[in-house]
C-alpha positions as CSV (number, residue, x, y, z in Angstrom):
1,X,20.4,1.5,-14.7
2,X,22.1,-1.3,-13.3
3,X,23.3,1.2,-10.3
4,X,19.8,3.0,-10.2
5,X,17.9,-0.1,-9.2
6,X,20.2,-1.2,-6.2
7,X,19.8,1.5,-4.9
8,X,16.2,1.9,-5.1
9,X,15.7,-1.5,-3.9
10,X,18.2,-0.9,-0.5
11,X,16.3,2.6,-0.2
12,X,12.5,1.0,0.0
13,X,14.0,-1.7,2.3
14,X,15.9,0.5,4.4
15,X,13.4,3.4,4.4
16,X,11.7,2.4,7.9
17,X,14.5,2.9,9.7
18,X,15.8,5.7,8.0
19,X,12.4,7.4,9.3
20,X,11.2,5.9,12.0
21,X,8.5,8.4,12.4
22,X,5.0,6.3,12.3
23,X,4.0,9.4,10.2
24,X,6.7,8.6,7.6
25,X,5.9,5.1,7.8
26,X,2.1,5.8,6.9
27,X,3.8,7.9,3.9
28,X,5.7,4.8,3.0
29,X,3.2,1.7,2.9
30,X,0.9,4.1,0.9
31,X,3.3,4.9,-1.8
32,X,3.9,0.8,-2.2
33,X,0.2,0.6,-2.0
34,X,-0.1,3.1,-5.0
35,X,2.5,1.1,-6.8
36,X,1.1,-2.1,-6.5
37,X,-1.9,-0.5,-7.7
38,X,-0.3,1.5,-10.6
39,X,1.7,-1.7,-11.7
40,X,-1.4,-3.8,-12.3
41,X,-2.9,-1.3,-14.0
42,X,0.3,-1.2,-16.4
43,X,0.2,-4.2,-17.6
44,X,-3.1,-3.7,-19.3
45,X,-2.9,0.3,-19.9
46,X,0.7,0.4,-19.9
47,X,2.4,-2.1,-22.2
48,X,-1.4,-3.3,-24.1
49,X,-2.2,0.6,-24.9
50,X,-6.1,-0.3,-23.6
51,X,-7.1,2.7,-21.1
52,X,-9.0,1.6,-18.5
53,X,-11.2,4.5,-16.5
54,X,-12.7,1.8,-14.2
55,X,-10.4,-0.4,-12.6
56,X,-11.5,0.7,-9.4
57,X,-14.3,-2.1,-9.7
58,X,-11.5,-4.6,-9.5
59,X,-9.8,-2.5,-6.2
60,X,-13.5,-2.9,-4.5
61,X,-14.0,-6.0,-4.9
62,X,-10.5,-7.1,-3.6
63,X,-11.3,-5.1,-0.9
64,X,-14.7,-5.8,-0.1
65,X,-14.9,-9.3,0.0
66,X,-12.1,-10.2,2.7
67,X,-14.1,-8.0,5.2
68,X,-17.4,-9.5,3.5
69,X,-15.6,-12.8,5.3
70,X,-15.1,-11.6,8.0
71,X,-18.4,-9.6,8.8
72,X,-20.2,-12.4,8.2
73,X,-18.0,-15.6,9.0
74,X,-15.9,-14.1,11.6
75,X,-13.1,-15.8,9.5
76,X,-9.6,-13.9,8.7
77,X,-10.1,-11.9,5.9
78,X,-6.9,-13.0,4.0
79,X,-9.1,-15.8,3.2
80,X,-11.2,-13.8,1.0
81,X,-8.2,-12.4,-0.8
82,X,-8.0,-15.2,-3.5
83,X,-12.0,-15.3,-3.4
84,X,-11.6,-11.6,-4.5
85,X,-8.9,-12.4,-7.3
86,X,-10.7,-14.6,-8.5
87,X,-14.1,-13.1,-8.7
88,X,-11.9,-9.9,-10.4
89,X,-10.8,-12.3,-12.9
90,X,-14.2,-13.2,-13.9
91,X,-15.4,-10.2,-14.0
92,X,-12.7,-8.9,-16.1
93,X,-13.1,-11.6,-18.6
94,X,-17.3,-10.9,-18.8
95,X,-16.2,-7.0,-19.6
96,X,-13.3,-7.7,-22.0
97,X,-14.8,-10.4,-23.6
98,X,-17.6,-8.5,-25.8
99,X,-15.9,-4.7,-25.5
100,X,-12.5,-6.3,-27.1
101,X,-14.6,-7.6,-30.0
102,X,-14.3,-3.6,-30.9
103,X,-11.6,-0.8,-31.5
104,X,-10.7,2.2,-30.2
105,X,-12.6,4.2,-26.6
106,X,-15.3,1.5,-26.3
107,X,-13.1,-0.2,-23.7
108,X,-12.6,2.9,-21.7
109,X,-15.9,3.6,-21.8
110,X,-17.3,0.1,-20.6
111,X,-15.2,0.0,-18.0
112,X,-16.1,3.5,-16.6
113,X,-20.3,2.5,-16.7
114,X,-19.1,-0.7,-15.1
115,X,-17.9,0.6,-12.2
116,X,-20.3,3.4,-11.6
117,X,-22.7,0.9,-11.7
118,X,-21.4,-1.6,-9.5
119,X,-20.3,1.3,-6.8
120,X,-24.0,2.5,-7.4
121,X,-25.6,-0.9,-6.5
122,X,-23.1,-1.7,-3.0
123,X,-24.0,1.6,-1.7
124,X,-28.1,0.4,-2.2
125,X,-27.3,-3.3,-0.5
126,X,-27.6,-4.2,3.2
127,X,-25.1,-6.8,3.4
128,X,-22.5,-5.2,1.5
129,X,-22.9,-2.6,4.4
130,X,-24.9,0.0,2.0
131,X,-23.6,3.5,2.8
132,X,-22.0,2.8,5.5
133,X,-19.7,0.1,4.9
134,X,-17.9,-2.4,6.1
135,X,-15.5,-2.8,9.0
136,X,-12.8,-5.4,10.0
137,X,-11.5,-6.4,13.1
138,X,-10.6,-4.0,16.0
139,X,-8.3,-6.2,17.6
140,X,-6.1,-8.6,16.0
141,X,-7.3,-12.3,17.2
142,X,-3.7,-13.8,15.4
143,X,-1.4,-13.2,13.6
144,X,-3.7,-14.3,10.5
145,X,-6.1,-11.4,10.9
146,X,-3.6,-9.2,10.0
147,X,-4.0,-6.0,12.4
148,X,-1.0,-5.1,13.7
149,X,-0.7,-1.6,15.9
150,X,2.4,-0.2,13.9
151,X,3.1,0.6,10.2
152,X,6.3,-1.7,9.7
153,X,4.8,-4.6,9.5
154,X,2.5,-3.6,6.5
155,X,5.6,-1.5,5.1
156,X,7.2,-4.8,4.8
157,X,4.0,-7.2,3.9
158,X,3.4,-4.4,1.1
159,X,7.1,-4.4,0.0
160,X,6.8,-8.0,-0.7
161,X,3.9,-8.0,-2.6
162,X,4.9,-5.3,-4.5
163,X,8.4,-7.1,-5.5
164,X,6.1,-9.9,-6.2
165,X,4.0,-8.2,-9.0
166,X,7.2,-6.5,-10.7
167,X,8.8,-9.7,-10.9
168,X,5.9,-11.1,-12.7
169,X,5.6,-8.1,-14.7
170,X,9.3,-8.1,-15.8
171,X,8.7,-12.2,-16.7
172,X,5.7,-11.1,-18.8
173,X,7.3,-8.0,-20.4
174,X,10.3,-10.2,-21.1
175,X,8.1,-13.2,-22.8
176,X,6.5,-14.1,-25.8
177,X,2.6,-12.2,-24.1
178,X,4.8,-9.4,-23.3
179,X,6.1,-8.7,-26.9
180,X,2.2,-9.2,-28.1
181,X,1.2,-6.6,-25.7
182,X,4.0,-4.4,-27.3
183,X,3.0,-4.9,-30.8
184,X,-0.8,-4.1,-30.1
185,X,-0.1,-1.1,-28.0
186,X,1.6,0.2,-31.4
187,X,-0.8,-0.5,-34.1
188,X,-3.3,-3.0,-33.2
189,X,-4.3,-4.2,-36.7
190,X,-0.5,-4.8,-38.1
191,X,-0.1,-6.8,-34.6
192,X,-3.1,-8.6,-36.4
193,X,-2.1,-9.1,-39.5
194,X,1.0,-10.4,-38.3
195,X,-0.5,-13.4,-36.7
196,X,-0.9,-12.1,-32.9
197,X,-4.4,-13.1,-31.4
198,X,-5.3,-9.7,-30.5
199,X,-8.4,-10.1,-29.0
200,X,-7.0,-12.9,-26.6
201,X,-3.8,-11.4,-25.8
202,X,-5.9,-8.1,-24.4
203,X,-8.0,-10.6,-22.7
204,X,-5.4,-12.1,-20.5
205,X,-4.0,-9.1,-19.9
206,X,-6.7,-7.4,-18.6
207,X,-7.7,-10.4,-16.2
208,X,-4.1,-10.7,-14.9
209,X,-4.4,-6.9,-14.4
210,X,-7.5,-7.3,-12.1
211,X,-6.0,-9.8,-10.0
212,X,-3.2,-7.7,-9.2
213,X,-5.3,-5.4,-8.8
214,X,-7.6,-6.6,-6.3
215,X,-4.8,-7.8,-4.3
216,X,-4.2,-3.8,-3.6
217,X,-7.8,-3.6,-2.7
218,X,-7.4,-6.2,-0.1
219,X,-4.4,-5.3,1.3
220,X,-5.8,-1.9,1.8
221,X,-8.9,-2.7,3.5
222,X,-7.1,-5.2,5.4
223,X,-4.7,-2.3,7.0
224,X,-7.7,0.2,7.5
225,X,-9.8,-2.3,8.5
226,X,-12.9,-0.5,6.7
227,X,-14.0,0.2,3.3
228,X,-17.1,1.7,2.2
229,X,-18.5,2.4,-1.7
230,X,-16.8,5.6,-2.6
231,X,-13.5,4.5,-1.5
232,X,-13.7,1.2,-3.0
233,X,-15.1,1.8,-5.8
234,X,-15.0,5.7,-6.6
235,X,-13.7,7.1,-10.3
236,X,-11.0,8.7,-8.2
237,X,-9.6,5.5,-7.4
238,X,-9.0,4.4,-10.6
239,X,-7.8,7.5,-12.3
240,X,-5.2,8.0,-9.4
241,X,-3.9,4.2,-10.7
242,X,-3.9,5.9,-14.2
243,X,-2.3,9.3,-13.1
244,X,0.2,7.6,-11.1
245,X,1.8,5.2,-14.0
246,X,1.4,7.5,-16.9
247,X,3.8,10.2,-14.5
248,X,6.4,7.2,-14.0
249,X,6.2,5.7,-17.8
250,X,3.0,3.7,-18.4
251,X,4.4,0.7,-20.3
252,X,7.7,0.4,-18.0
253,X,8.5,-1.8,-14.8
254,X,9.1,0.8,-12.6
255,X,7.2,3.6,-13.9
256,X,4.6,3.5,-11.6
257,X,7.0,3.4,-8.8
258,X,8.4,6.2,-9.6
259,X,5.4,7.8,-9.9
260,X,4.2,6.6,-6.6
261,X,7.0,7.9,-5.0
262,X,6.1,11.5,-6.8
263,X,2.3,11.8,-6.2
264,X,1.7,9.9,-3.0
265,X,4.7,12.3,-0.7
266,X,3.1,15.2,-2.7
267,X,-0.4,14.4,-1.7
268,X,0.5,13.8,2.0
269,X,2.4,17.4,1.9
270,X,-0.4,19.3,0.8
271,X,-2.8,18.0,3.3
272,X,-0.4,18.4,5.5
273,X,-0.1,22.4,4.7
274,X,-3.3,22.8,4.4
275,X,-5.1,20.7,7.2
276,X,-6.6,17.8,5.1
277,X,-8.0,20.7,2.6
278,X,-5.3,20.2,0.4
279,X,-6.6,17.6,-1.7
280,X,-8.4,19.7,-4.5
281,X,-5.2,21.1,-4.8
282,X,-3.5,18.1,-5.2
283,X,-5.7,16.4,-7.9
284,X,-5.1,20.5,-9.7
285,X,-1.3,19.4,-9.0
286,X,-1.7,16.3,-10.5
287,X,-3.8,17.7,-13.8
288,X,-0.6,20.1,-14.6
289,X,1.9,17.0,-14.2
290,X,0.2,15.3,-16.7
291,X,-0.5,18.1,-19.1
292,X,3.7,19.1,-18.6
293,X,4.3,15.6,-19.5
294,X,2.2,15.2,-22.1
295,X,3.6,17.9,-23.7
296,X,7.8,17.6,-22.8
297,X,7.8,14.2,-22.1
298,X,4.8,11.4,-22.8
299,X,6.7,8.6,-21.5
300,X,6.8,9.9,-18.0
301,X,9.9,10.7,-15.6
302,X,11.3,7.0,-15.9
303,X,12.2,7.7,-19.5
304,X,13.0,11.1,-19.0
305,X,15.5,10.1,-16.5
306,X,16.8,7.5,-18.7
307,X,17.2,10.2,-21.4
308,X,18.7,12.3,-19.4
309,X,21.4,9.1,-18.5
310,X,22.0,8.3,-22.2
311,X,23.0,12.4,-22.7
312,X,24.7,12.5,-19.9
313,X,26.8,9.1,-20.8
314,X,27.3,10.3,-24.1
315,X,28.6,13.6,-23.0
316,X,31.2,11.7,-20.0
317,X,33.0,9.9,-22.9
318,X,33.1,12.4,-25.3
């Protein structure tokens, strides 16, 4: 482990240069994308055990309102990042707070009707760009707008971020919260019994989760400098955040990493083979992974690997 992680962190940081192909690049700045997205959903479906089908709501509003700001205010649209984060947290806290009153799928299920409805309701309203959508500034008027003609500059703005949220995570899986999130994630009632406020521990989690989470959503619109209500807020953005951590390890730091750095290359390949038809095939790619893991493996390839470490290990001394 403690060689593994050098050496991921000096390939990521290296990787631009390694393949300086804008087309790799592209490759690149959407697998740290799909990380930073697969890491915030972690902390509440990965190391809390609750499942959520929806966080996709949180993604469109972290990308919608920045170029809300700027459609309407001509101001930068980082500016309406921590607007975004902030109206996620809200939002998170008015679904968790009555759904985590109650056990078991009711979670998954709110958060699914939530964000059908919400992606329902942008697509009927005029100034959130109905249909259509929204679009962000062309040209780059500074620095602060954020629109730069090549992909290193978001590689390494992403990269950043991303280090950012796994340091955070790593302090909260490491903390007092995180072993509360472990201890519900196994059997919510003992955690109960046992004196861990259950109902507020989920809470937190899930607002931190859709901060983090809107931060993705803003950084992508911000780089494609449009968003409209299907790829804000469609079903399919929230269950590739799902697919992508549970193939890592849902419930580990890097998990979703390594599952970005899985699905993302894979997704790319088969629509490059196949002319941009090759996403049905992916998401039929991506059903099989799951189901293979599910039955080998349920942690995902981060534990496998690590598995495969301790054997290996054990095998060198003997």
């Amino acid at each position: 482990m403690k060689i593994t992680i050098p050496a991921l962190l000096a390939l990521l940081i290296l990787f631009p240069f390694v393949l300086n192909d804008p087309f790799y690049q592209d490759i690149g700045v959407a697998v740290l994308l799909a990380a930073i997205s697969a890491s915030a959903w972690n902390i509440v479906g990965g190391y809390a055990g609750q499942v959520s089908v929806g966080h996709g709501m949180f993604f469109g509003i972290g990308a919608y309102v920045p170029l809300l700001v700027y459609q309407h205010g001509l101001w930068p649209p980082v500016i309406g990042v921590p607007i975004a984060m902030g109206l996620s947290v809200i939002l998170a806290a008015a679904i968790g707070y009555p759904t985590f009153r109650l056990r078991g799928h009711y979670f998954s299920m709110a958060t699914i009707a939530v964000a059908e409805l919400i992606r329902i309701y942008v697509g009927t309203v005029d100034y959130l760009g109905a249909a259509i959508g929204l679009q962000g500034p062309a040209v780059g008027r500074g620095w602060w707008d954020l629109t730069f003609r090549g992909e290193l500059p978001y590689y390494y703005i992403f990269l950043g971020v991303l280090a950012v949220v796994l340091y955070i995570t790593f302090e909260v899986q490491r903390s007092r919260f995180g072993s509360y999130l472990r201890s519900i994630r196994a059997n919510e009632r003992a955690a109960a019994s046992l004196g861990v406020p259950v109902r507020q521990t989920k809470l937190k989690a899930l607002m931190l989760s859709a901060a983090f989470t809107s931060v993705a959503g803003s950084l992508y619109s911000i780089k494609t400098g449009f968003i409209d209500p299907e790829s804000g807020f469609g079903l399919l953005v929230s269950v590739q955040m799902l697919i992508t951590a549970a193939l890592g390890g849902a419930g580990t730091l890097f998990g979703p990493l390594v599952g970005a750095l899985i699905l993302v290359p894979l997704q790319a390949a088969t629509n490059t083979w196949f002319g941009g038809g090759g996403s049905g095939l992916t998401y039929i790619l991506y059903g099989g992974i799951i189901v293979l893991l599910a039955r080998f493996e349920p942690g995902g390839l981060y534990e496998f690997w690590h598995h495969l470490s301790i054997r290996w290990r054990a095998r060198h001394a003997a």
